[in-house]
N, C-alpha and C positions, 0 to 999 in steps of 0.2 A: 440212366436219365430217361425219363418219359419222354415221349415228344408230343407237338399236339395234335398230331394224325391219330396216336394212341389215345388221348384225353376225347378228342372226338367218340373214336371207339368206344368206351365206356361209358361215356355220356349219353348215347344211344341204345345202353345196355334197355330191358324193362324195370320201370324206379320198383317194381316189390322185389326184384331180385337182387336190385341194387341193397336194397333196405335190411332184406334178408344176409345178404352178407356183411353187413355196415355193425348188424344185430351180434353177429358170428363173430366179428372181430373183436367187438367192443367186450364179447364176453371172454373170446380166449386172453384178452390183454387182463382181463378183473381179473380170472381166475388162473392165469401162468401157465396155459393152454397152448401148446404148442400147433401150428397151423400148417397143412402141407396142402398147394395149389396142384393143380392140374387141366388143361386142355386137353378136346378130343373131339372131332372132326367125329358128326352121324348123321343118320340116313334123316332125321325128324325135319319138321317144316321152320320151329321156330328154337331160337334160343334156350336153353334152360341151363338152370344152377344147382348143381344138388351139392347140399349142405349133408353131412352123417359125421357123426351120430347125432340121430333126432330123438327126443330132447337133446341138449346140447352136454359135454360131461364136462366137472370138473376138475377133472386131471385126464391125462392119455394126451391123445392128439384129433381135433379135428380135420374132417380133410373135406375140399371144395372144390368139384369138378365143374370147368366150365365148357356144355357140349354147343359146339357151334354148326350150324346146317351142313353139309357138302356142296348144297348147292348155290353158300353166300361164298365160298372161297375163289378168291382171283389168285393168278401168278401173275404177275408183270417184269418185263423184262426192259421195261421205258422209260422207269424210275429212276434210274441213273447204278441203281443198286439190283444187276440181274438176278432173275429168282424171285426175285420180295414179292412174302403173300400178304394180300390180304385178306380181313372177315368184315362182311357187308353185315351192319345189325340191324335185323328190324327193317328190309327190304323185301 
């Protein structure tokens, strides 16, 4: 279940990377495209989304990493759920 701290999060994504994936999906659902996500925490300043294979193919798998800064990452331990990270987007 999403919650809306997460719908937050996303909604803050940047809308071309939004769009770019929106594009990704809608083509692996046409073409019976199997889709594998991934996050990863890097050194960079802003957000980024890499989509590969570029052009997009119509069979295989495309796969969609999303790299979040280091330095938007919180741990909080106040939350009521100790540990819980979060990713500050577009901060």
């Amino acid at each position: 279940m999403v919650k809306p701290l997460e719908f937050t999060h996303i909604n803050q994504w940047p809308k071309a990377q939004k769009e770019r994936l929106r594009k990704a999906m809608i083509h692996a659902t046409d073409n019976n495209v199997k889709m594998r996500f991934f996050w990863e925490l890097y050194g960079g300043p802003n957000e980024q989304t890499i989509i590969v294979p570029d052009p997009l193919p119509t069979s295989g798998t495309i796969t969609v990493t999303f790299l979040s800064p280091q330095s938007r990452v919180r741990v909080s331990s106040a939350t009521g759920t100790f540990g819980q990270i979060f990713v500050d987007v577009g901060s």
